[in-house]
C-alpha positions in Angstrom: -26.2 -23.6 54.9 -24.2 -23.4 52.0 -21.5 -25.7 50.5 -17.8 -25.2 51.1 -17.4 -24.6 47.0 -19.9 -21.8 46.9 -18.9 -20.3 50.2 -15.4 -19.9 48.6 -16.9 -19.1 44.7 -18.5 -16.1 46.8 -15.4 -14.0 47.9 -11.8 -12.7 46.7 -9.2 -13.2 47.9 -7.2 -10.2 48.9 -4.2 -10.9 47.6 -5.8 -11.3 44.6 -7.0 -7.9 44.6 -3.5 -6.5 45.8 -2.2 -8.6 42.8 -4.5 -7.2 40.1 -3.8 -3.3 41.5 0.4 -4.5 41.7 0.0 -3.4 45.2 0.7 -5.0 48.7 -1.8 -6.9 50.7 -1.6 -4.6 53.5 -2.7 -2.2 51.2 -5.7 -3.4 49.9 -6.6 -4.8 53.9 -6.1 -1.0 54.7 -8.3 0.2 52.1 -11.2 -2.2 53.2 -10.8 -1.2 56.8 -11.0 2.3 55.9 -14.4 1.7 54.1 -15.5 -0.2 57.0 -15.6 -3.5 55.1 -15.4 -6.7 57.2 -12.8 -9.0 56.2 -13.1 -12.8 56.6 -10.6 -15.7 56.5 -12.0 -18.7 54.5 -9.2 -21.3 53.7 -8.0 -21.4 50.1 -7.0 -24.1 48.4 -4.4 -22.2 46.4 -2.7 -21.7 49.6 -2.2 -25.3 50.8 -5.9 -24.7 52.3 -4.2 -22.0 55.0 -6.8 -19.4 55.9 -6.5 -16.0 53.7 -8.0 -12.7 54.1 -11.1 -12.2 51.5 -13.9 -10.1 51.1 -17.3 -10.5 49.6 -17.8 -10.2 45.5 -19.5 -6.9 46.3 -16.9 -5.8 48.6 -14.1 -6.1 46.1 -16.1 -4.1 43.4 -15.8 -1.3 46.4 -12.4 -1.7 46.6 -11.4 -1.7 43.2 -13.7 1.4 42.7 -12.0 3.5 44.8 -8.7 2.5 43.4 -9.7 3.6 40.6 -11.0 6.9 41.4 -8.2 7.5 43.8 -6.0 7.6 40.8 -2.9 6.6 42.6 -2.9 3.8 40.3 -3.5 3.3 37.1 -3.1 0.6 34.2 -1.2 -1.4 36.9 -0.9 -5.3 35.4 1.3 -7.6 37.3 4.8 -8.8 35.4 5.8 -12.3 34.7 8.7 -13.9 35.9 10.1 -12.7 32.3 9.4 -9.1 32.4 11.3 -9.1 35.9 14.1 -10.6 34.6 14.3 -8.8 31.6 13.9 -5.6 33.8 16.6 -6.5 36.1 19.4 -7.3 32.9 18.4 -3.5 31.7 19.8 -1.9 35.2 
């Protein structure tokens, strides 16, 4: 059986994923499902140790791939609480 650290060490988070692609959870949840990926809840300690959706290492490589070839988005990067506010002064 392995240990609670590497059990964690070996998935992403989805969020994390969502975050990376500046899209929504749901999105990246609906992606997985529609590449028949399982998605497990393991508790996170980022989150107060709540259970969040995550996928294997290998899994997330999948993902991300077909972002990428999808081309819906590209060179996405998420902003800082900075860039937001400096976005929101220029409107």
């Amino acid at each position: 059986m392995k240990a609670k650290d590497e059990t964690a060490s070996s998935y992403v988070m989805l969020e994390d994923v969502a975050k990376h692609f500046g899209v929504q959870t749901a999105t990246v949840r609906k992606r997985a499902a529609d590449l028949g990926i399982n998605v497990a809840k393991i508790r996170n300690v980022d989150a107060k140790n709540a259970y969040c959706a995550a996928v294997t290492v290998a899994d997330a490589i999948r993902i991300r791939e077909t972002f990428r070839t999808s081309k819906l988005i590209t060179g996405a990067h998420v902003l800082t609480p900075d860039e937001i506010s400096k976005l929101m002064e220029e409107a």
